[in-house]
N, CA, C and O atoms as a CHARMM CRD file, in Angstrom:
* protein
*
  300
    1    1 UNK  N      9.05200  17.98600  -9.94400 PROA 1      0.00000
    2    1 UNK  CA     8.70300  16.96100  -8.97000 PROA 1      0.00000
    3    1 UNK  C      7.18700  16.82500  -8.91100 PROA 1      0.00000
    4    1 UNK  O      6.49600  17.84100  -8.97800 PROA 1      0.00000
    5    2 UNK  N      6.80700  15.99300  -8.82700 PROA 2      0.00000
    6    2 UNK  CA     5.28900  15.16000  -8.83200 PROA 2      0.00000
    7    2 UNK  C      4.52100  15.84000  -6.97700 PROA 2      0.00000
    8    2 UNK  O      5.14500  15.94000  -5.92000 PROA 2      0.00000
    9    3 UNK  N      3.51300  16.06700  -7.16100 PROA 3      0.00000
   10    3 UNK  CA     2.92700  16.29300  -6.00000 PROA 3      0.00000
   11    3 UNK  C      2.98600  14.87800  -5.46500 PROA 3      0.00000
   12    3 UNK  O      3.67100  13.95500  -5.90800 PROA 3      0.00000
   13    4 UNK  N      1.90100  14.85900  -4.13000 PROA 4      0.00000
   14    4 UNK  CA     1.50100  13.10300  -3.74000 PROA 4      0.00000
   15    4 UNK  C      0.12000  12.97900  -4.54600 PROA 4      0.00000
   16    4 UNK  O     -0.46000  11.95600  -4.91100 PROA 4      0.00000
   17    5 UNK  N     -0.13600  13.95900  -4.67000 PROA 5      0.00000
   18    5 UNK  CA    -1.88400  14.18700  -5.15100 PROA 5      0.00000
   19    5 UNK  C     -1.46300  13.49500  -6.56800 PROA 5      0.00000
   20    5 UNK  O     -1.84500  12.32500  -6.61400 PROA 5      0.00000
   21    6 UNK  N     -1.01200  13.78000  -7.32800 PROA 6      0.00000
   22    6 UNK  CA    -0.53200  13.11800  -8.65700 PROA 6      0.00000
   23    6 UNK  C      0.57700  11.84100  -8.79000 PROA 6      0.00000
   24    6 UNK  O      1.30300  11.66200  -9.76800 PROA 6      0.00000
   25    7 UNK  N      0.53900  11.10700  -7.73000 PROA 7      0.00000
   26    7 UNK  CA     1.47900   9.71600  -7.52400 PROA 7      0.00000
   27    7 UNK  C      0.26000   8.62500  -8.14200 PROA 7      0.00000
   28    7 UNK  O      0.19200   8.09900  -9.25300 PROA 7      0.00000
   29    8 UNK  N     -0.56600   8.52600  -7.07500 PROA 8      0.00000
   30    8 UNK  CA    -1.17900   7.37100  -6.66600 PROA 8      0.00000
   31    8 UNK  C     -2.65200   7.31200  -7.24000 PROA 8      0.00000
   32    8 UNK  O     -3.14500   8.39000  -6.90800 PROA 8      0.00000
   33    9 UNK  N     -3.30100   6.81000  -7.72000 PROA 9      0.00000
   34    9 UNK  CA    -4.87900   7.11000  -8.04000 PROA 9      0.00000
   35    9 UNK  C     -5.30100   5.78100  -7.22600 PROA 9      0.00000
   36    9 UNK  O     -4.47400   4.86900  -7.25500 PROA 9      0.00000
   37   10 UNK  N     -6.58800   5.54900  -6.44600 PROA 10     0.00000
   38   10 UNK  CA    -7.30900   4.61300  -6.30600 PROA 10     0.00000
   39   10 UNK  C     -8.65200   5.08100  -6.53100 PROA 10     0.00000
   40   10 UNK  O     -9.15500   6.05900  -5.97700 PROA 10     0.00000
   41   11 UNK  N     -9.35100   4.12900  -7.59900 PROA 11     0.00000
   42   11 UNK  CA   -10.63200   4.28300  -8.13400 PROA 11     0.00000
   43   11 UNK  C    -11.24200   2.75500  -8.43000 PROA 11     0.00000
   44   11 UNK  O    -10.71100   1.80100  -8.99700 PROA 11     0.00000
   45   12 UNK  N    -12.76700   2.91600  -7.73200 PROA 12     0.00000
   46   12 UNK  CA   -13.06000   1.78500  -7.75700 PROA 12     0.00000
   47   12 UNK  C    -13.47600   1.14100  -9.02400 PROA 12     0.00000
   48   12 UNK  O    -13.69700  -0.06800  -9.10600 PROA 12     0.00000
   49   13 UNK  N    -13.57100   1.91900  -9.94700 PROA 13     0.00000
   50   13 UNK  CA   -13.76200   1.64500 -11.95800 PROA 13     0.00000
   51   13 UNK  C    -12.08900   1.27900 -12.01600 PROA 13     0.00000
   52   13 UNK  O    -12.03000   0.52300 -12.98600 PROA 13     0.00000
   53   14 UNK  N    -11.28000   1.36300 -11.70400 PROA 14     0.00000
   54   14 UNK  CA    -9.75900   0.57700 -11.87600 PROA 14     0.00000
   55   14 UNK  C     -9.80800  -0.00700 -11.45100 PROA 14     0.00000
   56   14 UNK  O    -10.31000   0.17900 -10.34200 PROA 14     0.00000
   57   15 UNK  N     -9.26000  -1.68100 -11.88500 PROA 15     0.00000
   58   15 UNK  CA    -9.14900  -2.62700 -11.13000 PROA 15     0.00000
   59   15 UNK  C     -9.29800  -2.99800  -9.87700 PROA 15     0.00000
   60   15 UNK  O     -8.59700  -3.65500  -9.10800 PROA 15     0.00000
   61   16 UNK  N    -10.67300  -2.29400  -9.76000 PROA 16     0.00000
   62   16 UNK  CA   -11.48300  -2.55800  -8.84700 PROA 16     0.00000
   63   16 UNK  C    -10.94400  -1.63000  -7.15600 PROA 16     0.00000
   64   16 UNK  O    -11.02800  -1.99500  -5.98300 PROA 16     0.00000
   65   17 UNK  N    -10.51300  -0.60000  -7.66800 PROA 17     0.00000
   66   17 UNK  CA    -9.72800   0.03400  -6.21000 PROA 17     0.00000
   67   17 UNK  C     -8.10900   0.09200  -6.18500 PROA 17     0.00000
   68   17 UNK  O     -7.43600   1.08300  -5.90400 PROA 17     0.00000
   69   18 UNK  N     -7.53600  -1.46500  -6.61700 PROA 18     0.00000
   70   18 UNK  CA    -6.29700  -1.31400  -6.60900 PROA 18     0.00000
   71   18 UNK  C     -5.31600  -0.06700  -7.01200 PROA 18     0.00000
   72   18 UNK  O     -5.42400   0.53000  -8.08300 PROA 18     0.00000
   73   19 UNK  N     -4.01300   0.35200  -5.66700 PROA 19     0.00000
   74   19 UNK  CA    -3.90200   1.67400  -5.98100 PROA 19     0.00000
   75   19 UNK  C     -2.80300   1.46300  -7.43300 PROA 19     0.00000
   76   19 UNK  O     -2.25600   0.37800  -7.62700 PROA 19     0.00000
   77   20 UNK  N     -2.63300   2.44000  -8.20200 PROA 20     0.00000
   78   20 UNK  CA    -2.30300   2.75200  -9.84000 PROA 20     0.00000
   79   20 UNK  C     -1.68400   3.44500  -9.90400 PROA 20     0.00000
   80   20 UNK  O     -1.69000   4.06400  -8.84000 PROA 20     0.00000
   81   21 UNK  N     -1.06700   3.80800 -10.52500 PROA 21     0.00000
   82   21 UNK  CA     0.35300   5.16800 -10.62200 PROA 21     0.00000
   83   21 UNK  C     -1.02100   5.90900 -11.58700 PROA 21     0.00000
   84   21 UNK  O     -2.01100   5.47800 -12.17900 PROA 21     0.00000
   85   22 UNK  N     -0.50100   7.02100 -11.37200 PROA 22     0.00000
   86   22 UNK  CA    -2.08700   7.87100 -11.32900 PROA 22     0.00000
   87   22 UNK  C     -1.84500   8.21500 -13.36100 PROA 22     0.00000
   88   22 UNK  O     -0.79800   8.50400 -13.94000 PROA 22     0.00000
   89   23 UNK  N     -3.15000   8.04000 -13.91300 PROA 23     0.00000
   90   23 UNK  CA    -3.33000   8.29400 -15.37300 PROA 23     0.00000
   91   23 UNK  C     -2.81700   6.60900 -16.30300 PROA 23     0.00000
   92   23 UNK  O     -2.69400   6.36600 -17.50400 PROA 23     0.00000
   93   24 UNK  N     -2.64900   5.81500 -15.16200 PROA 24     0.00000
   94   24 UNK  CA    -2.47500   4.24500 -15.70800 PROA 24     0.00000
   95   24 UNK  C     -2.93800   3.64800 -15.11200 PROA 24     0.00000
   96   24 UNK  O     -3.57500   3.98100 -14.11200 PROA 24     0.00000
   97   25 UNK  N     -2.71600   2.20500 -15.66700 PROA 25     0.00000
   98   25 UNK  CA    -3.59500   1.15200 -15.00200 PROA 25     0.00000
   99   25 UNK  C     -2.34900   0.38200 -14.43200 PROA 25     0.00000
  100   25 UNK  O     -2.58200  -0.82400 -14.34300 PROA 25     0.00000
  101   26 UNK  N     -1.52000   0.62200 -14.16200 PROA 26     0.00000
  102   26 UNK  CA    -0.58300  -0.25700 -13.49900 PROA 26     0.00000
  103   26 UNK  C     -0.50500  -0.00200 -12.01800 PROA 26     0.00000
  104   26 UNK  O     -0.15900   1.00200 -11.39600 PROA 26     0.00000
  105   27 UNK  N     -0.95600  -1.28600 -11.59200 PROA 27     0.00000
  106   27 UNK  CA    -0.39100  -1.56800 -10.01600 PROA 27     0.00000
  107   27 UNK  C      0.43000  -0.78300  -9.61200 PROA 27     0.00000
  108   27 UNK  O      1.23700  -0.54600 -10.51100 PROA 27     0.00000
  109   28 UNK  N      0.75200   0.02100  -8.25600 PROA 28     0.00000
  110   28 UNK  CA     1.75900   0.46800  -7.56000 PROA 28     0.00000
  111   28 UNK  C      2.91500  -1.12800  -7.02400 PROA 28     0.00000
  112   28 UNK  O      4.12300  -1.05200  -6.79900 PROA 28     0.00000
  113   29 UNK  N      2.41200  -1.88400  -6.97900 PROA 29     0.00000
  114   29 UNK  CA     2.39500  -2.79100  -6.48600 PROA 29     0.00000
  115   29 UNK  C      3.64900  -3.78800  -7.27500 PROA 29     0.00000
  116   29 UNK  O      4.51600  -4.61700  -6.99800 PROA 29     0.00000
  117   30 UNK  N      3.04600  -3.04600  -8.45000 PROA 30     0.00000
  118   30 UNK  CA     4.22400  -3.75200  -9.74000 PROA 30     0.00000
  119   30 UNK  C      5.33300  -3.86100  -9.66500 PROA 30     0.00000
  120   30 UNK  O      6.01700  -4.88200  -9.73900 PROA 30     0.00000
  121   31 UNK  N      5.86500  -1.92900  -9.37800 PROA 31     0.00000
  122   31 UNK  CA     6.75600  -2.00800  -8.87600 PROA 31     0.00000
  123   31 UNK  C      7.70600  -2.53100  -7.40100 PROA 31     0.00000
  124   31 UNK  O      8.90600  -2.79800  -7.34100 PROA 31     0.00000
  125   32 UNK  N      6.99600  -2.54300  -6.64900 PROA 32     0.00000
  126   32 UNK  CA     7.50000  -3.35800  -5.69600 PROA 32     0.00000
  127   32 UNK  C      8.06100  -4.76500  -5.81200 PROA 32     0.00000
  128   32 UNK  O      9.23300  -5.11900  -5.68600 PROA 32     0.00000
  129   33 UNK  N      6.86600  -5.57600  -6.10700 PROA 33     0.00000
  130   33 UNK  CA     7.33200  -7.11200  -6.94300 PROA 33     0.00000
  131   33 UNK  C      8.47300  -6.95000  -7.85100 PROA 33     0.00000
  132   33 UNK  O      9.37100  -7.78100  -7.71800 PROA 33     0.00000
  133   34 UNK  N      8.62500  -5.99500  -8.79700 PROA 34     0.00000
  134   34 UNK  CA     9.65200  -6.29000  -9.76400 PROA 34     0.00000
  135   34 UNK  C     10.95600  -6.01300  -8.72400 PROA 34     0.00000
  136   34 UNK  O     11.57100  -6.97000  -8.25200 PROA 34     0.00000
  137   35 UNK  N     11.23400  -4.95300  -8.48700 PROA 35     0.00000
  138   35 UNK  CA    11.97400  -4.88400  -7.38100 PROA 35     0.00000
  139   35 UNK  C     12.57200  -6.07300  -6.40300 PROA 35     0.00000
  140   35 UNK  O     13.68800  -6.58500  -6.48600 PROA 35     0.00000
  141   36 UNK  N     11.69100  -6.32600  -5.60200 PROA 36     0.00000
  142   36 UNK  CA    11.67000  -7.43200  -4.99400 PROA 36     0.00000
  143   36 UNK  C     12.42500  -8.47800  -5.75700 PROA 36     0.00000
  144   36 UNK  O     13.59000  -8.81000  -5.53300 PROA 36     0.00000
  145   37 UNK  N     11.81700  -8.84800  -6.46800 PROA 37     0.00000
  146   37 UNK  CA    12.97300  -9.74700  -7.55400 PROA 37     0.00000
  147   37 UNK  C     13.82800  -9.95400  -8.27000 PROA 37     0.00000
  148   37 UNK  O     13.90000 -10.92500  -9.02300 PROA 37     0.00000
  149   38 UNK  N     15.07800  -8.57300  -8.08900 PROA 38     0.00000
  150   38 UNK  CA    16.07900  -8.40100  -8.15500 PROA 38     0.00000
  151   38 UNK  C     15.73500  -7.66500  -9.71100 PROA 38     0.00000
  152   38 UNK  O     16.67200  -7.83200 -10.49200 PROA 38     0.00000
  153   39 UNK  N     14.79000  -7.03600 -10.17900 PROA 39     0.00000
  154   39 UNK  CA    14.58100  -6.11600 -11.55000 PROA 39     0.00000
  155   39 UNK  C     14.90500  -4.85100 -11.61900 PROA 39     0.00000
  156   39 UNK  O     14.06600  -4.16000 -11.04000 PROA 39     0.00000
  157   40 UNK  N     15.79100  -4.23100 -12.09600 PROA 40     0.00000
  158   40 UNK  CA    15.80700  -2.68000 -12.42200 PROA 40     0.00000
  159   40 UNK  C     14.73100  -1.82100 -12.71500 PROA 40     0.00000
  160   40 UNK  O     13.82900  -1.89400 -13.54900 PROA 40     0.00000
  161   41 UNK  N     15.03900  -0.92300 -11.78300 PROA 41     0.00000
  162   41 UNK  CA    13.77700  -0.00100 -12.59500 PROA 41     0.00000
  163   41 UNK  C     13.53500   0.61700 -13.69700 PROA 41     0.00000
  164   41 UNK  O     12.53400   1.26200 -14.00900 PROA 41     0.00000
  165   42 UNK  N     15.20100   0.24400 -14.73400 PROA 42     0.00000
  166   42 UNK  CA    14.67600  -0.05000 -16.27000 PROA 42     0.00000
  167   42 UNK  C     13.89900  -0.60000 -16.70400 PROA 42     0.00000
  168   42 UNK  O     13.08700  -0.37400 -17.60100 PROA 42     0.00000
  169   43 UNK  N     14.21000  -1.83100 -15.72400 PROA 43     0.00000
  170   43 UNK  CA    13.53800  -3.35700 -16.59700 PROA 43     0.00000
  171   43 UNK  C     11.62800  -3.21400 -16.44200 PROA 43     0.00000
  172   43 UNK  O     10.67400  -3.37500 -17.20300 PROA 43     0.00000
  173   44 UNK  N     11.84400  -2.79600 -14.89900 PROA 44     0.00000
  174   44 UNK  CA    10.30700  -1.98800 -14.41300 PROA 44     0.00000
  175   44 UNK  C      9.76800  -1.05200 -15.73300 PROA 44     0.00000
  176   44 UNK  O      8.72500  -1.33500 -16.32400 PROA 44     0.00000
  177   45 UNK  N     10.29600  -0.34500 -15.96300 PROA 45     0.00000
  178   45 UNK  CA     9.87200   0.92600 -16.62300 PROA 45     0.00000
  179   45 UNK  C      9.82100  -0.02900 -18.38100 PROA 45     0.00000
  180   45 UNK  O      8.66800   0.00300 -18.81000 PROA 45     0.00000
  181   46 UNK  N     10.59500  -0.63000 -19.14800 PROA 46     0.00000
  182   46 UNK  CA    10.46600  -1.46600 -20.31600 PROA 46     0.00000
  183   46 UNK  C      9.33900  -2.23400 -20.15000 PROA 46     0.00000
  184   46 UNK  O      8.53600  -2.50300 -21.04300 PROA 46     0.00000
  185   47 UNK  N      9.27400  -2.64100 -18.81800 PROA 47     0.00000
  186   47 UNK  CA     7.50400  -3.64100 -18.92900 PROA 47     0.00000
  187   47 UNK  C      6.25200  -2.73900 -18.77900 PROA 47     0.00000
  188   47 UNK  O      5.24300  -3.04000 -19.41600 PROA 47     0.00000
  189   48 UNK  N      6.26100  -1.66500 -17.98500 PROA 48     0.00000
  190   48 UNK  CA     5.22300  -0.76500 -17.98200 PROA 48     0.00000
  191   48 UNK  C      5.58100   0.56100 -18.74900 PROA 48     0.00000
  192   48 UNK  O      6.06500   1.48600 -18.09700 PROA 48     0.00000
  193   49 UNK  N      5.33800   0.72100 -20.28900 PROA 49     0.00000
  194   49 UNK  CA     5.65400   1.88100 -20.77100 PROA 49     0.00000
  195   49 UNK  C      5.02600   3.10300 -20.37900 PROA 49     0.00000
  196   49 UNK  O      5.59100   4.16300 -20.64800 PROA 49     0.00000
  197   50 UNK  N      3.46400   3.08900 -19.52000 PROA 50     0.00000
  198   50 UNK  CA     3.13000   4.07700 -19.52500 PROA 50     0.00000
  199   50 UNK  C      3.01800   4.87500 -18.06100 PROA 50     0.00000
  200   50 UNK  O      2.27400   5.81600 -17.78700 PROA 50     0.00000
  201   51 UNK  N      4.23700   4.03500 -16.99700 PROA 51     0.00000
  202   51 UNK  CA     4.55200   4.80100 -15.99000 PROA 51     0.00000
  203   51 UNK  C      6.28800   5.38900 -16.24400 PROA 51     0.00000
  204   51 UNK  O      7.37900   4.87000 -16.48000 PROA 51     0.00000
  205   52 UNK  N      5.78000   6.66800 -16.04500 PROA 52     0.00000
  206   52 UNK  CA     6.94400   7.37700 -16.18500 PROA 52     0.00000
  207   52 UNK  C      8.59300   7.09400 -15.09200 PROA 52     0.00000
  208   52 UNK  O      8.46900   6.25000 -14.20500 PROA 52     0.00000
  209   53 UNK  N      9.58700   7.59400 -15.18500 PROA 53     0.00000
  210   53 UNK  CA    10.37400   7.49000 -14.75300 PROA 53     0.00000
  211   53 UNK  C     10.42100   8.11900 -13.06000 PROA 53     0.00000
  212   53 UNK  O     10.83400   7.58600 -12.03000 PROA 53     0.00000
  213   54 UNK  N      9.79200   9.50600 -13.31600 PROA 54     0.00000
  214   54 UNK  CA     9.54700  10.35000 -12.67100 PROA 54     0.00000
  215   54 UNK  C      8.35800  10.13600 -11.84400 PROA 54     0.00000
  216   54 UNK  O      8.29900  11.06400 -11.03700 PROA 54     0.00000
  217   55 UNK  N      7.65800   9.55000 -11.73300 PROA 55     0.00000
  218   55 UNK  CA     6.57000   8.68600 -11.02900 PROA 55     0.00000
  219   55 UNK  C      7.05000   7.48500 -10.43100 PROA 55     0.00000
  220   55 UNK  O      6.46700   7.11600  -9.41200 PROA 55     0.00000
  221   56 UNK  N      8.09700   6.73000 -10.90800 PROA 56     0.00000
  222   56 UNK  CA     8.31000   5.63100 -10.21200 PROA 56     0.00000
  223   56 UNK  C      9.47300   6.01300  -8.84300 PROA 56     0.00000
  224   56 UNK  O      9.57800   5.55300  -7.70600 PROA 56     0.00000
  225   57 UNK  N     10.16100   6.97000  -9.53100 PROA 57     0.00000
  226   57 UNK  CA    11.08800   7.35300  -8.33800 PROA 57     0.00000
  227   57 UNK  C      9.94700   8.13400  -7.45400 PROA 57     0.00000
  228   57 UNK  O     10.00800   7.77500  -6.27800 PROA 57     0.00000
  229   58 UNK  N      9.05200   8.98400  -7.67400 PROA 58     0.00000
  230   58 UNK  CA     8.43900   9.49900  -6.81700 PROA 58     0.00000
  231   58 UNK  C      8.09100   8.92500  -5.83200 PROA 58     0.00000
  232   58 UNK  O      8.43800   9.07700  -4.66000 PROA 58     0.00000
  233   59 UNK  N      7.05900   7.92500  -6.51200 PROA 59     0.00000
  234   59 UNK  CA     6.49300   6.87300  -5.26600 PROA 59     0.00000
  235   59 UNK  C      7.56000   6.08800  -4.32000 PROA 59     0.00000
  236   59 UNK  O      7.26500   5.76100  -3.17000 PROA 59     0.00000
  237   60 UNK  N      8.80100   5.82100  -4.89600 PROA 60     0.00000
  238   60 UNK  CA     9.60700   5.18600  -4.24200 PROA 60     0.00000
  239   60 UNK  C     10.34000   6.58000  -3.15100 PROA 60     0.00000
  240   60 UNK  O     11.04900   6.06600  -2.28500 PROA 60     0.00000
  241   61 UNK  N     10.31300   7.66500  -3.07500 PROA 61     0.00000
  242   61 UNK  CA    10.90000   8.69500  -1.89200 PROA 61     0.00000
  243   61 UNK  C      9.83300   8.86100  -1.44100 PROA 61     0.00000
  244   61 UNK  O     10.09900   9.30700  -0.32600 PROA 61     0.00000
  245   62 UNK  N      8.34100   8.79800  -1.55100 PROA 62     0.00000
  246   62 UNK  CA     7.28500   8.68600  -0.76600 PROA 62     0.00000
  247   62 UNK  C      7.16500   7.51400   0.06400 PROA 62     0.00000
  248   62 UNK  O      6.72900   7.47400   1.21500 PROA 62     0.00000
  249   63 UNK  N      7.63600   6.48300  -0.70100 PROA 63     0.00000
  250   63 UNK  CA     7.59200   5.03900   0.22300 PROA 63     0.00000
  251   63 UNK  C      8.27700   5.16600   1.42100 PROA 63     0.00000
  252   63 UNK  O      7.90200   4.88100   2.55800 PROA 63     0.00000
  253   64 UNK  N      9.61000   5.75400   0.92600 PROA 64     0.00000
  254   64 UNK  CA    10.96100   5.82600   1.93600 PROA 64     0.00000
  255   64 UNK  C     10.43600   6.78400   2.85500 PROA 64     0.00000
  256   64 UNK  O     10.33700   6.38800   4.01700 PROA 64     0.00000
  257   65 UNK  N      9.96400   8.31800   2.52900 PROA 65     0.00000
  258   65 UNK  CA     9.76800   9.02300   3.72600 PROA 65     0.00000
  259   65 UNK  C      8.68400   8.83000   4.62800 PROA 65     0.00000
  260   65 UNK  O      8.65100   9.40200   5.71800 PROA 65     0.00000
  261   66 UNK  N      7.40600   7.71200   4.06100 PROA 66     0.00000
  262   66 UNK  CA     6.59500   7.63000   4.85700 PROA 66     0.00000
  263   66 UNK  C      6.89600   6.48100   5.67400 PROA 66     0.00000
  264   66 UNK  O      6.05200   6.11500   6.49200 PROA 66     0.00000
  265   67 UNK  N      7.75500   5.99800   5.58300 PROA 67     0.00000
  266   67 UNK  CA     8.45400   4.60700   6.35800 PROA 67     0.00000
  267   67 UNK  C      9.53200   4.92800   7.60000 PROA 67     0.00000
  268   67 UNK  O      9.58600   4.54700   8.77000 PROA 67     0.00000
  269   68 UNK  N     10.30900   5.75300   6.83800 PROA 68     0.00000
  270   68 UNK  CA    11.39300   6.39100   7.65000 PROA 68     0.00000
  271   68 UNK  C     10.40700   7.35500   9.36400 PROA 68     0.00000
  272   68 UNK  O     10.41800   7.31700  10.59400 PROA 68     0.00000
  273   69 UNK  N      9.85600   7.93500   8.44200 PROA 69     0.00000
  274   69 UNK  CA     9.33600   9.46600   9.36400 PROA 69     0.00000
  275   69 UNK  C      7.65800   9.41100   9.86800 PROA 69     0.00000
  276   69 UNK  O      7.07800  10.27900  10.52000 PROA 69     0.00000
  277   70 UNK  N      7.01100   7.94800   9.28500 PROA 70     0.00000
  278   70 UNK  CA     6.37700   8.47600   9.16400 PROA 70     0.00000
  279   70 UNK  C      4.95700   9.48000   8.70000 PROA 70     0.00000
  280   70 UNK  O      3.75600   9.29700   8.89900 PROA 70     0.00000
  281   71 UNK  N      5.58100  10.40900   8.12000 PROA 71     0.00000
  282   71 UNK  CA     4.61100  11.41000   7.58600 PROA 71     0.00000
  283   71 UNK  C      4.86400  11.77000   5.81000 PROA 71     0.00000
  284   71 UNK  O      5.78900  11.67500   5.00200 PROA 71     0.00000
  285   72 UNK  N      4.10500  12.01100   5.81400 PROA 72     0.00000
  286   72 UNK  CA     4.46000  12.10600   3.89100 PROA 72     0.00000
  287   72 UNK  C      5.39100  13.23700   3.62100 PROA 72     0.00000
  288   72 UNK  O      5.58700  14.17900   4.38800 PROA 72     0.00000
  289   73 UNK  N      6.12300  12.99600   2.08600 PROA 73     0.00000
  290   73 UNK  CA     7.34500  13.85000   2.41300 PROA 73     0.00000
  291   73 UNK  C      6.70800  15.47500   1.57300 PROA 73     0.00000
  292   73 UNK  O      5.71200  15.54500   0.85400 PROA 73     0.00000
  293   74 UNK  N      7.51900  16.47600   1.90500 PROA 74     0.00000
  294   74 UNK  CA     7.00200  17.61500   0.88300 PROA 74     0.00000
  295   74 UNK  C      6.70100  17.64100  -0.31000 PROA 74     0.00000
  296   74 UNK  O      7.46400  17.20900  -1.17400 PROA 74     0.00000
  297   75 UNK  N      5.31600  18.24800  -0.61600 PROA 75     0.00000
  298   75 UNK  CA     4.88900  18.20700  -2.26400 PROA 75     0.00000
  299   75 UNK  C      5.66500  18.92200  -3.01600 PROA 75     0.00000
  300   75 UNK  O      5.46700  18.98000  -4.23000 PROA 75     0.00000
């Protein structure tokens, strides 16, 4: 399992701040939109090869527990 420290990168040399699934340049954001528009997180994961599987579910039980509770969930 992924810490939180290793989810998310925001750096202002990346697209200018926008937050990134950490060691890529892809939007967190990506995934949401694809989502949003009825896309699998296959279909997610086939358009961004270099966010892992295991990173995208991460951020998505971080989304959920910091929504649900709150507070961020255990590293």
């Amino acid at each position: 399992m992924l810490g939180t420290n290793n989810l998310i990168e925001v750096d202002p040399e990346k697209l200018g701040g926008t937050p990134v699934f950490y060691g890529t340049r892809v939007p967190v954001q990506n995934l949401f939109d694809c989502l949003e528009v009825g896309e699998t997180l296959d279909e997610f994961l086939d358009q961004f090869p270099t966010v892992t599987r295991e990173q995208a579910l991460a951020v998505l039980e971080e989304s959920k527990a910091r929504l649900l509770t709150g507070h961020e969930s255990p590293a």
